[in-house]
C-alpha positions as a Markdown table, in Angstrom:
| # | Residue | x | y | z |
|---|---|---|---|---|
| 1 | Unk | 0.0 | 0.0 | 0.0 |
| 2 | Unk | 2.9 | 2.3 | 0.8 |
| 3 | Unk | 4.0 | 2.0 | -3.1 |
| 4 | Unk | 0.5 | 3.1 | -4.1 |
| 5 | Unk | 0.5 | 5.8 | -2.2 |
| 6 | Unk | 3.6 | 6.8 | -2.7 |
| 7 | Unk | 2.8 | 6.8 | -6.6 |
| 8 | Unk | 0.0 | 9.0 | -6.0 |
| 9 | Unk | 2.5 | 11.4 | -3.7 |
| 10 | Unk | 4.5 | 11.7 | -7.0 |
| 11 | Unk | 2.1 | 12.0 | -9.2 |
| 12 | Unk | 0.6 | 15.1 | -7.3 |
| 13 | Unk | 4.0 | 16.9 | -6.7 |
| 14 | Unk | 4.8 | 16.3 | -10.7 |
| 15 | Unk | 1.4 | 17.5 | -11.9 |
| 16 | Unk | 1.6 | 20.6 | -9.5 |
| 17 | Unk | 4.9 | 21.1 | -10.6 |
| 18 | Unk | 4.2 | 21.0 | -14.0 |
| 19 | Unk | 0.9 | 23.3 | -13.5 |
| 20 | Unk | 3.2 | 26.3 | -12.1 |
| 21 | Unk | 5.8 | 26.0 | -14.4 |
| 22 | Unk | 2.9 | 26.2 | -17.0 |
| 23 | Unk | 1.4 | 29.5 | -15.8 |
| 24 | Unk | 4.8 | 30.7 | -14.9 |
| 25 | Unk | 5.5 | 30.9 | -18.7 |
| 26 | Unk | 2.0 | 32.2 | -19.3 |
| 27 | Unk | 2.6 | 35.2 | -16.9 |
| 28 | Unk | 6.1 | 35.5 | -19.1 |
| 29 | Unk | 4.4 | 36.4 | -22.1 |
| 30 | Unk | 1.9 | 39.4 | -23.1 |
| 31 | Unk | 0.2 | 40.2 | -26.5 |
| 32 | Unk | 0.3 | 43.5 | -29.1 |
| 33 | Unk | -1.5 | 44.2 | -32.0 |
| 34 | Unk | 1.4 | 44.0 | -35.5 |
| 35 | Unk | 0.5 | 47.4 | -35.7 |
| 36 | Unk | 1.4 | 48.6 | -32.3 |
| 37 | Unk | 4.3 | 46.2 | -32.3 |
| 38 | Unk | 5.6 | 47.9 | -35.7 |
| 39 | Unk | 5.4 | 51.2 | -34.5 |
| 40 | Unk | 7.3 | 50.4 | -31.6 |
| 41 | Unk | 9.9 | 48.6 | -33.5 |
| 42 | Unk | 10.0 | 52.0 | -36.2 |
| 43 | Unk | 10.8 | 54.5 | -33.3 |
| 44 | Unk | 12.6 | 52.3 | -31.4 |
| 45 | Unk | 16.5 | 54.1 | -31.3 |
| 46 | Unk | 17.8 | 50.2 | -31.2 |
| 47 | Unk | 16.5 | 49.6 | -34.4 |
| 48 | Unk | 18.2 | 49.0 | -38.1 |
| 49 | Unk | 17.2 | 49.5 | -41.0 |
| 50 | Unk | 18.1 | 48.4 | -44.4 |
| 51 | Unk | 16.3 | 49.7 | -47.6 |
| 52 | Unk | 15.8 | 47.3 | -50.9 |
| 53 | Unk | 14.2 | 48.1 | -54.3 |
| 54 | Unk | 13.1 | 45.9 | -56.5 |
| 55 | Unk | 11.7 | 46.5 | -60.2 |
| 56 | Unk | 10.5 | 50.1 | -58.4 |
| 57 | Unk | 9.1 | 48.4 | -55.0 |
| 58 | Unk | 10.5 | 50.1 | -52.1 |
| 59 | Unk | 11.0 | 47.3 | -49.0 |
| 60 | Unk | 11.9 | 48.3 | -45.7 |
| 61 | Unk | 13.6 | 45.8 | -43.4 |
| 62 | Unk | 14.0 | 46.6 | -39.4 |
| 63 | Unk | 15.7 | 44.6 | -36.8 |
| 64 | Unk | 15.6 | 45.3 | -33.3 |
| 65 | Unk | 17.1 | 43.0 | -30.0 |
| 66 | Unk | 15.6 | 43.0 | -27.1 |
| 67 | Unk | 17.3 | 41.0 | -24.4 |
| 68 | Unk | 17.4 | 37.5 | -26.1 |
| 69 | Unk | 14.2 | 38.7 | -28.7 |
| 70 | Unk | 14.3 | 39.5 | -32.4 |
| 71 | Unk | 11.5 | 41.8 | -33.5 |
| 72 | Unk | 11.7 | 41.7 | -37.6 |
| 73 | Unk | 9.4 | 44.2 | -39.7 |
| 74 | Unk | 9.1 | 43.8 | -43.2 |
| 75 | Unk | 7.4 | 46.5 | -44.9 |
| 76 | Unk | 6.7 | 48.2 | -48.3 |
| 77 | Unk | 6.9 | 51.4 | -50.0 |
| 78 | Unk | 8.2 | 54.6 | -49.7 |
| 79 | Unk | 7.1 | 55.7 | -46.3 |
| 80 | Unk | 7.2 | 52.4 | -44.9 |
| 81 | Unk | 3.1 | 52.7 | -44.5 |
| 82 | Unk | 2.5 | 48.9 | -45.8 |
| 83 | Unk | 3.6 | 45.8 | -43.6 |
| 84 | Unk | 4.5 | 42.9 | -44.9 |
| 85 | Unk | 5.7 | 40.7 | -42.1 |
| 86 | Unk | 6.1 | 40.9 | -38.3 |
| 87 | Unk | 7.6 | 38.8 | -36.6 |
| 88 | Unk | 9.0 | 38.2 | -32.8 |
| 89 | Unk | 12.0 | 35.4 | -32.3 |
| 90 | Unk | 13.1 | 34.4 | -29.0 |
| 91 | Unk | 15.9 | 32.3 | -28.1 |
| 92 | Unk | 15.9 | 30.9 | -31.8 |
| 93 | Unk | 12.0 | 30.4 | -32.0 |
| 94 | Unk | 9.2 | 32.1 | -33.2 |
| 95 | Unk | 6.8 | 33.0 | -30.9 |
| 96 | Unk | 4.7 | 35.6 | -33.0 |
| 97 | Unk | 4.4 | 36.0 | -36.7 |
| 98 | Unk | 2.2 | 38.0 | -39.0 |
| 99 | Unk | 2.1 | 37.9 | -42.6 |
| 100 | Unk | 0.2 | 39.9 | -44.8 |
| 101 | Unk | -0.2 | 37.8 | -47.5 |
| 102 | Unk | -1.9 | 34.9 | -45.1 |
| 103 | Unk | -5.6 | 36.4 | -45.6 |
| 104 | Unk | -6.6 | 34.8 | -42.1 |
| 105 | Unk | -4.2 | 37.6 | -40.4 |
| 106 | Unk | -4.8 | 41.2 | -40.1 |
| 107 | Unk | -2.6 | 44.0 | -38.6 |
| 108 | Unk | -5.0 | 45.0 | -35.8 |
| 109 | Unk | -4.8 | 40.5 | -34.4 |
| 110 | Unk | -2.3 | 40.0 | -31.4 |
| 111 | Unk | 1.0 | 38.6 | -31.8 |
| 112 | Unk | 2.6 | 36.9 | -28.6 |
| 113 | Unk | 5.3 | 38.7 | -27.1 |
| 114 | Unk | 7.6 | 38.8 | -24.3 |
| 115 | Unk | 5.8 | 40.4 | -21.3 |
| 116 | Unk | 8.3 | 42.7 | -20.9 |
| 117 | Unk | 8.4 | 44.0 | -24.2 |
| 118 | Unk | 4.8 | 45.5 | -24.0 |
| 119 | Unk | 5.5 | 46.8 | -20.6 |
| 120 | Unk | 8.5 | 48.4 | -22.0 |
| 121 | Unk | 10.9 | 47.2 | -20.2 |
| 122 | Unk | 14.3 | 46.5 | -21.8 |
């Protein structure tokens, strides 16, 4: 009986274990509209910027790190006023993507992003 119970004592501690690691890495993470998030990533003073044309299309493309976070912008035209694709990489993976061409997505949906990124915190 011991070896049952002791089962069960496992069992509990794992599965409560695994329950506040789980909303440990929800409280992590936050969400932003792509168009708040490329706004941000436009003024931020971290951010660069290369400029592509092709056959007379302007593309804009932005890169900012934040801590161990990639925000990439893709966007078109001459004022940058079109974007293309948004997308957030931590630690190697994407957490957050938008793409413009995907006609499920929109620029005013929520892409996941480090909670400390919408609080502003660097």
């Amino acid at each position: 009986m011991n070896a049952f119970t002791d089962s069960i004592k496992n069992w509990a501690k794992d599965t409560a274990g695994k329950v506040k690691q789980r909303l440990e890495d929800h409280a992590a993470y936050s969400k932003m509209k792509v168009e708040d998030l490329a706004k941000m990533v436009l003024n931020h003073e971290g951010t660069s910027h290369m400029r592509h044309e092709y056959i007379g299309v302007v593309l804009h493309d932005y890169h900012l790190r934040l801590g161990d976070t990639d925000l990439l912008l893709e966007t078109k035209g001459d004022q940058s006023l079109y974007i293309l694709e948004c997308k957030v990489v931590q630690k190697g993976h994407v957490i957050g993507q938008f793409q413009s061409w995907d006609p499920k997505m929109n620029v005013l949906d929520s892409l996941r992003v480090p909670a400390f990124i919408k609080e502003g915190r660097e």
